[in-house]
KEKE-3310 file (N, C-alpha, C; in steps of 0.2 Angstrom, whole numbers, plus 5000, padded with zeros to 4 digits):
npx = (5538:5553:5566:5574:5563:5555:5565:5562:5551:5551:5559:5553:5541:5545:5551:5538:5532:5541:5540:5528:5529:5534:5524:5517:5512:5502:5509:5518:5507:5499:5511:5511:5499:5496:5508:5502:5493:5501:5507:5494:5491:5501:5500:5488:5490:5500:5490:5483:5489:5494:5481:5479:5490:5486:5473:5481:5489:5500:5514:5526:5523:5511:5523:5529:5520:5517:5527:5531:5519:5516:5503:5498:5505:5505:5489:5490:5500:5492:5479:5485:5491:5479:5471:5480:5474:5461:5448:5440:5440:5432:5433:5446:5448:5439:5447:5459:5454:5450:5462:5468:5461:5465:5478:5477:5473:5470:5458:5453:5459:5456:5445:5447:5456:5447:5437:5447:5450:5440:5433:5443:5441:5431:5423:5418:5403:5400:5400:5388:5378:5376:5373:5359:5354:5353:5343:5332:5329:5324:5316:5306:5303:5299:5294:5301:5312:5326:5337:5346:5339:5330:5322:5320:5312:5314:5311:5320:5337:5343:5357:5369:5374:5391:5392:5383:5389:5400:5398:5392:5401:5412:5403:5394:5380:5366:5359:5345:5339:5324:5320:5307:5297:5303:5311:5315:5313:5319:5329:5335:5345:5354:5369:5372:5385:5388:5381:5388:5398:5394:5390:5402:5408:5398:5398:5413:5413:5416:5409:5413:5424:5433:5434:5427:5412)
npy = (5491:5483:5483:5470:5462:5465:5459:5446:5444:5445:5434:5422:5425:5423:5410:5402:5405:5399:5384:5384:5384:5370:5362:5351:5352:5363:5373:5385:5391:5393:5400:5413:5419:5420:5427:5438:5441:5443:5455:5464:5467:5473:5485:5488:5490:5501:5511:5513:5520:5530:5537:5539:5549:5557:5563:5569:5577:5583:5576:5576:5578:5567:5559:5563:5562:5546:5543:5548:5541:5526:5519:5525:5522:5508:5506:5513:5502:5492:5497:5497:5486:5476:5485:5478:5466:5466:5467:5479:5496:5506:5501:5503:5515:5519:5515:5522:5535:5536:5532:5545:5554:5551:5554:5570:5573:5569:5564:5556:5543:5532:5529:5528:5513:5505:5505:5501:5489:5482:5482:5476:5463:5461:5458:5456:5447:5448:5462:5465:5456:5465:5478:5472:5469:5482:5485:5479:5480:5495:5493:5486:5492:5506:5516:5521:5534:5535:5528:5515:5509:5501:5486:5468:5455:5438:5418:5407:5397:5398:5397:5406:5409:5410:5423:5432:5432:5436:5449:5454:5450:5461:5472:5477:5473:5468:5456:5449:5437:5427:5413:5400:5388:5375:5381:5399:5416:5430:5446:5457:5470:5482:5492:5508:5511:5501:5506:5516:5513:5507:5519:5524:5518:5518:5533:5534:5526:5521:5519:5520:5512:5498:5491:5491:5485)
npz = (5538:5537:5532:5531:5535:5522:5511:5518:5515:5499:5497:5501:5493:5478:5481:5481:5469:5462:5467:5463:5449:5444:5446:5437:5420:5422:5429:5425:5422:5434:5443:5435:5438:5453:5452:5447:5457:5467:5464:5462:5476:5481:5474:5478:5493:5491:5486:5496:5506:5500:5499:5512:5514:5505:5511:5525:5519:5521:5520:5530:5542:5543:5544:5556:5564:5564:5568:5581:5590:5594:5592:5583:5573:5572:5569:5557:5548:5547:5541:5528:5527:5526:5517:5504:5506:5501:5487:5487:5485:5490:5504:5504:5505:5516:5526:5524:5526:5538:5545:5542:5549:5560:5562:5560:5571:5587:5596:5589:5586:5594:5589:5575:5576:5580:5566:5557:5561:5561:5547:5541:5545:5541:5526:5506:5509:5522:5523:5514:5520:5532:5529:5522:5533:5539:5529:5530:5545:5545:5536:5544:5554:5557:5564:5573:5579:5582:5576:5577:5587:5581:5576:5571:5570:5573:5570:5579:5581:5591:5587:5579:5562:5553:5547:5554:5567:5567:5562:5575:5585:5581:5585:5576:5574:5585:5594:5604:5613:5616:5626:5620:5618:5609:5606:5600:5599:5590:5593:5580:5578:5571:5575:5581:5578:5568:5559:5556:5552:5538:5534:5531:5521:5513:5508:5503:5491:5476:5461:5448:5448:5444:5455:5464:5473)
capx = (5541:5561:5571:5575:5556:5555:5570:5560:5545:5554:5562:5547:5537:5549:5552:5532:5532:5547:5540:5519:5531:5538:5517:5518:5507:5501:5512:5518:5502:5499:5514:5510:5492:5501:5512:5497:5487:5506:5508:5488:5491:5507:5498:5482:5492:5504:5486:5481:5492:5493:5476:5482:5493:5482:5469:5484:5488:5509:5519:5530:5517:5510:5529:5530:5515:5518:5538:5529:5513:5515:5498:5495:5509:5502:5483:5491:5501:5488:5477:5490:5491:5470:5471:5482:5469:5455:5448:5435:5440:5428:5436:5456:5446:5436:5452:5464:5451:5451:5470:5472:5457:5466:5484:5477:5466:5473:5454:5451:5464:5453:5438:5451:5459:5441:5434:5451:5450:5433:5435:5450:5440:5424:5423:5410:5398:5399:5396:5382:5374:5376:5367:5355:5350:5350:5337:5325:5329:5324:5308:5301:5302:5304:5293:5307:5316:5330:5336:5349:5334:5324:5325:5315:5309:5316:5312:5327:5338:5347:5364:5369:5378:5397:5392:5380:5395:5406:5396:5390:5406:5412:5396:5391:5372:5366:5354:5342:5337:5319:5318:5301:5295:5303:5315:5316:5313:5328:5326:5339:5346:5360:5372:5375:5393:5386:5379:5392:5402:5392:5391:5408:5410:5394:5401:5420:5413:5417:5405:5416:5430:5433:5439:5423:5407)
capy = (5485:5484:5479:5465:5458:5465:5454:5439:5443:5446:5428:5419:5427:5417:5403:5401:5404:5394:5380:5382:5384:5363:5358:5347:5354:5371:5377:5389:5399:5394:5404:5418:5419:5420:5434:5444:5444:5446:5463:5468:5467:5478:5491:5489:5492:5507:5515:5514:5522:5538:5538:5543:5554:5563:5563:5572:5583:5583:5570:5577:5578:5560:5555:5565:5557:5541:5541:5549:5540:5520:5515:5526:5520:5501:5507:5514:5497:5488:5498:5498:5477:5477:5485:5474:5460:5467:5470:5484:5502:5509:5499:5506:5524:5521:5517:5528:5542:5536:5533:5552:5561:5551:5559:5575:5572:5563:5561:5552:5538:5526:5527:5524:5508:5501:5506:5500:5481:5481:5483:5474:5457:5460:5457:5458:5444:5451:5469:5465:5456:5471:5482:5469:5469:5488:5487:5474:5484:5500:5493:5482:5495:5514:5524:5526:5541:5533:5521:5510:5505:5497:5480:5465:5447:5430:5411:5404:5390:5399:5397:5413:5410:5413:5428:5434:5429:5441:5455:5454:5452:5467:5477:5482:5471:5464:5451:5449:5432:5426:5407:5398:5380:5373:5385:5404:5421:5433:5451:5458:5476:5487:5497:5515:5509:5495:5511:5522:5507:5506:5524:5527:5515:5522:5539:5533:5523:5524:5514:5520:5511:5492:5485:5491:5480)
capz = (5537:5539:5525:5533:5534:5515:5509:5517:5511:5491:5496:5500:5487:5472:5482:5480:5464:5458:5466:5460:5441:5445:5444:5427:5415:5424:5433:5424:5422:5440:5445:5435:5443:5460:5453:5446:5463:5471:5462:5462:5483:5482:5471:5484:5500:5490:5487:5504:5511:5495:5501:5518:5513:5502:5517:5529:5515:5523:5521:5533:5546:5544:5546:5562:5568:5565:5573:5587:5593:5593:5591:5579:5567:5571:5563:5550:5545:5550:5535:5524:5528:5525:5508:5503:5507:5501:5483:5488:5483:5495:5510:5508:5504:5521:5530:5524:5529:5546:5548:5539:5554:5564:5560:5562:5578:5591:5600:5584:5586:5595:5582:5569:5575:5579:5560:5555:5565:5560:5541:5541:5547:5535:5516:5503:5511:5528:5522:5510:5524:5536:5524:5522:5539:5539:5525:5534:5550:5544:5533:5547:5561:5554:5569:5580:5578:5584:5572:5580:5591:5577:5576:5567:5575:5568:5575:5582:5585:5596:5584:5572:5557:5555:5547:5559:5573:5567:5563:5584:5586:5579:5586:5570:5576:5592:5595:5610:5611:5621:5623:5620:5618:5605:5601:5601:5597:5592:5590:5578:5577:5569:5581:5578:5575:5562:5554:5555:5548:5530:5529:5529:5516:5506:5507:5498:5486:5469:5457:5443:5449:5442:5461:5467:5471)
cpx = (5549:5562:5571:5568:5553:5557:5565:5555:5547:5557:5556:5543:5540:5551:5544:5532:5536:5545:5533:5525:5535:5531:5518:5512:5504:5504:5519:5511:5500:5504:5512:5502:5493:5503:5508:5495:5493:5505:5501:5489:5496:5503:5491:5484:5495:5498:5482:5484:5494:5485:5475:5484:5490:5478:5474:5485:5497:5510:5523:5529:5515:5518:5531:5526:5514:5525:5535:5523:5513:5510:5494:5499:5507:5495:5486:5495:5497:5480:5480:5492:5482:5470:5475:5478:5465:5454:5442:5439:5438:5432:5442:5451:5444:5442:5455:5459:5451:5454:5470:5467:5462:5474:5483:5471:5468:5466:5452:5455:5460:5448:5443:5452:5453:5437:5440:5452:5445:5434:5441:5446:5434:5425:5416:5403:5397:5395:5390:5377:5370:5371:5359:5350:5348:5342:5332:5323:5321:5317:5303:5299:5304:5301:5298:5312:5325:5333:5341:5345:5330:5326:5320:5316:5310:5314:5319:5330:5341:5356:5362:5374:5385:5397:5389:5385:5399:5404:5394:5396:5411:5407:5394:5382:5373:5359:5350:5338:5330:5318:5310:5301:5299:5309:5316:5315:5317:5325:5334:5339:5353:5362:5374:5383:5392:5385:5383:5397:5399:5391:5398:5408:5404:5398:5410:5417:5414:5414:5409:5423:5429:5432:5432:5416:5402)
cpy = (5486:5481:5473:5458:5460:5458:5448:5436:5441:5437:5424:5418:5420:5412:5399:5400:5399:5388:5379:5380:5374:5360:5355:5349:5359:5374:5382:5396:5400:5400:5410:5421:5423:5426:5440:5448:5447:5454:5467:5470:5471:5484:5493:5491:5500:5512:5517:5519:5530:5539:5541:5548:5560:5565:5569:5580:5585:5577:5572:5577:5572:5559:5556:5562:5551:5540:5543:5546:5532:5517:5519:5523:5512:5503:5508:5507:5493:5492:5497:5490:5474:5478:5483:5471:5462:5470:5477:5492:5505:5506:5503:5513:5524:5522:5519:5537:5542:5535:5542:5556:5558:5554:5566:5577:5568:5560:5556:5545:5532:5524:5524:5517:5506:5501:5500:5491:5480:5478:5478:5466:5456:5462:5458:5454:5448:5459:5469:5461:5462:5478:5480:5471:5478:5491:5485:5478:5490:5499:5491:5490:5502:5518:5522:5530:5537:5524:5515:5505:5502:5490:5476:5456:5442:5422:5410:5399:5389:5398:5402:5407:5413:5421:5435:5436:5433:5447:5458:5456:5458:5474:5480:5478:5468:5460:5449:5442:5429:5419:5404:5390:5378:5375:5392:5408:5425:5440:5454:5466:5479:5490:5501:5513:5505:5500:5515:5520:5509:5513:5528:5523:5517:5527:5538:5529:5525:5519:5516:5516:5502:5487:5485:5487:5483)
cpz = (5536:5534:5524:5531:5525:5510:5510:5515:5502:5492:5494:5495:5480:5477:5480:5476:5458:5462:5462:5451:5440:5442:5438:5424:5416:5428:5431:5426:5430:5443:5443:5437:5450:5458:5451:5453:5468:5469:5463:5472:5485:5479:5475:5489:5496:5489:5493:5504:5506:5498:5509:5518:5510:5508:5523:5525:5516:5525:5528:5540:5549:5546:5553:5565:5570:5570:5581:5592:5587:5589:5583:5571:5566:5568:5558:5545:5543:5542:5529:5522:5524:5520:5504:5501:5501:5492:5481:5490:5489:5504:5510:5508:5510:5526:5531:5529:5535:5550:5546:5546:5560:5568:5563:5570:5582:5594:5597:5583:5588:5592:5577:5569:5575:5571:5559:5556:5560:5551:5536:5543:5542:5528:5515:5507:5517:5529:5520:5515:5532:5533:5523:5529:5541:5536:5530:5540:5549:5543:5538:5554:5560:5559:5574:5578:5580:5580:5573:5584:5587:5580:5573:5572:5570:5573:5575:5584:5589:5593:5579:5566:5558:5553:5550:5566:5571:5566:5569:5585:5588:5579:5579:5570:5580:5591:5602:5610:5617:5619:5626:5618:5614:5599:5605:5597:5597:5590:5587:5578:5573:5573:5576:5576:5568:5558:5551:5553:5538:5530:5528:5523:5510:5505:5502:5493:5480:5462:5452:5442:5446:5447:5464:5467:5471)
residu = (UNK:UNK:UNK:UNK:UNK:UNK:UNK:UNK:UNK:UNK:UNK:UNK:UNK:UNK:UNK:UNK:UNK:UNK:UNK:UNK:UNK:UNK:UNK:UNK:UNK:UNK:UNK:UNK:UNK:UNK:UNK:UNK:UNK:UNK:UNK:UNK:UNK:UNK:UNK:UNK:UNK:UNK:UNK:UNK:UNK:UNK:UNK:UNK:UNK:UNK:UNK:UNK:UNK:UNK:UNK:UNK:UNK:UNK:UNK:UNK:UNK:UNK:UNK:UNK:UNK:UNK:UNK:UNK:UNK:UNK:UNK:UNK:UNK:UNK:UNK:UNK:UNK:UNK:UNK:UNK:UNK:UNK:UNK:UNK:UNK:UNK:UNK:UNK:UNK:UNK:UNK:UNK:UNK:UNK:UNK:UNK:UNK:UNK:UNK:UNK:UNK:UNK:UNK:UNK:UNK:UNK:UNK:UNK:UNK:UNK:UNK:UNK:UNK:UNK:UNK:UNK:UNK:UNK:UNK:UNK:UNK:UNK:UNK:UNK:UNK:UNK:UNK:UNK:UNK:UNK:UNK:UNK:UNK:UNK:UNK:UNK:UNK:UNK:UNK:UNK:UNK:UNK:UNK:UNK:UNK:UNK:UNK:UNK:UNK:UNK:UNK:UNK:UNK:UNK:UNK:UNK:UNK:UNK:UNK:UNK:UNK:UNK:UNK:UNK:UNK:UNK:UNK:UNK:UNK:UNK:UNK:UNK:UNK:UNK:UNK:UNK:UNK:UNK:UNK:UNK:UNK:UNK:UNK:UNK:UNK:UNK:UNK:UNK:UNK:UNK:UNK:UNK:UNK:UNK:UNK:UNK:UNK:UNK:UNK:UNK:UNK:UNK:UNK:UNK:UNK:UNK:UNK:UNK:UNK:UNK:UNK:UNK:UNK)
# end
C-alpha cells in the first residue's frame, strides 16, 4: 500500500469515527468499538504477514521476491488484506505458510494464490460446515481407499444453500445431482483440495490462542 492510499485510509478511518462519536447518547462508545476492531485488523494483518516472514526466514529474500514476481506480491497483499478480515489464528498461519512456500518455490505460486482466494472467502460457518461434511463423508462411506471419492446421499430440491454455493464454488465439494419424481437425489462429496483446505488449517491451529475457534 503506498502512502498515499495510507493517508486516505488514516483519513477515512477518523472521519468514521468522528462522525459514529455525533450519535446522541452512544456515540462515544460507538466510536470507540470501531477503533478497537480498527486497531485489532491492523495488528491481524501486521501478524500476517511476521508470519510470512518467519515462514521465509529472510526478509531480504521475501523483498526480492515480491519486487520481482507481480503475482506473487498480489497473493501476498491479498493474505495480508484476509488477515485483517478474519478473527481465525489458524487461517493467517494457514496463509502465510502458503504465501512463504510460495516465496521460496515458484512451482508453488499457483497453489498459494488458490489456498489464499479460497481462505480469504470462507469464515467459521463455511469451514465448520466443510468439516462437517468431511465427517459424514468419511463416516457414511469409509471403504474407498480413495477418500475424495466417498460421498453421502441427501433428498433434494435441487437448490444448495449459500453455504453449500460457495464451498462448490471454491471446489472444496462437488455435488452430483439425479432427478426423480418429486424432486431429487444429490450425492455430496469433499474434493482432495477441500481436504487439503482443512488440513492446512488443522495443522496451524493453535487451541491456545484466544482468536482461535
Amino acid at each position: 500500500m503506498s502512502k498515499h492510499d495510507r493517508d486516505n485510509r488514516a483519513h477515512l478511518e477518523t472521519a468514521v469515527k468522528a462522525a459514529l462519536s455525533l450519535v446522541p447518547g452512544i456515540g462515544g462508545a460507538l466510536a470507540t468499538i470501531v477503533g478497537d476492531e480498527l486497531d485489532r485488523r491492523r495488528q491481524s494483518g501486521r501478524e500476517t504477514a511476521e508470519f510470512i516472514i518467519k515462514g521465509v526466514a529472510d526478509g531480504d529474500v521475501l523483498l526480492q521476491r515480491l519486487r520481482e514476481h507481480e503475482q506473487l506480491s498480489s497473493i501476498f497483499a491479498a493474505a495480508v488484506e484476509a488477515g485483517m478480515r478474519t478473527t481465525l489464528r489458524e487461517k493467517r498461519r494457514a496463509m502465510a505458510v502458503a504465501v512463504s512456500r510460495a516465496v521460496l518455490d515458484e512451482a508453488l505460486v499457483d497453489e498459494a494464490q488458490l489456498i489464499v482466494a479460497v481462505l480469504s472467502d470462507l469464515d467459521v460457518p463455511h469451514l465448520r460446515a466443510l468439516e462437517e461434511f468431511r465427517r459424514r463423508v468419511d463416516a457414511a462411506d469409509p471403504t474407498r481407499t480413495i477418500a475424495h471419492h466417498r460421498s453421502i446421499e441427501s433428498q433434494t430440491s435441487g437448490l444448495s444453500s449459500p453455504i453449500e454455493a460457495a464451498l462448490v464454488r471454491h471446489g472444496c465439494i462437488y455435488s452430483q445431482s439425479t432427478a426423480v419424481l418429486g424432486g431429487g437425489i444429490t450425492h455430496w462429496g469433499v474434493t482432495y483440495f477441500g481436504r487439503m483446505v482443512l488440513d492446512e488449517l488443522r495443522n496451524h491451529s493453535d487451541s491456545g490462542d484466544d482468536d482461535a475457534a
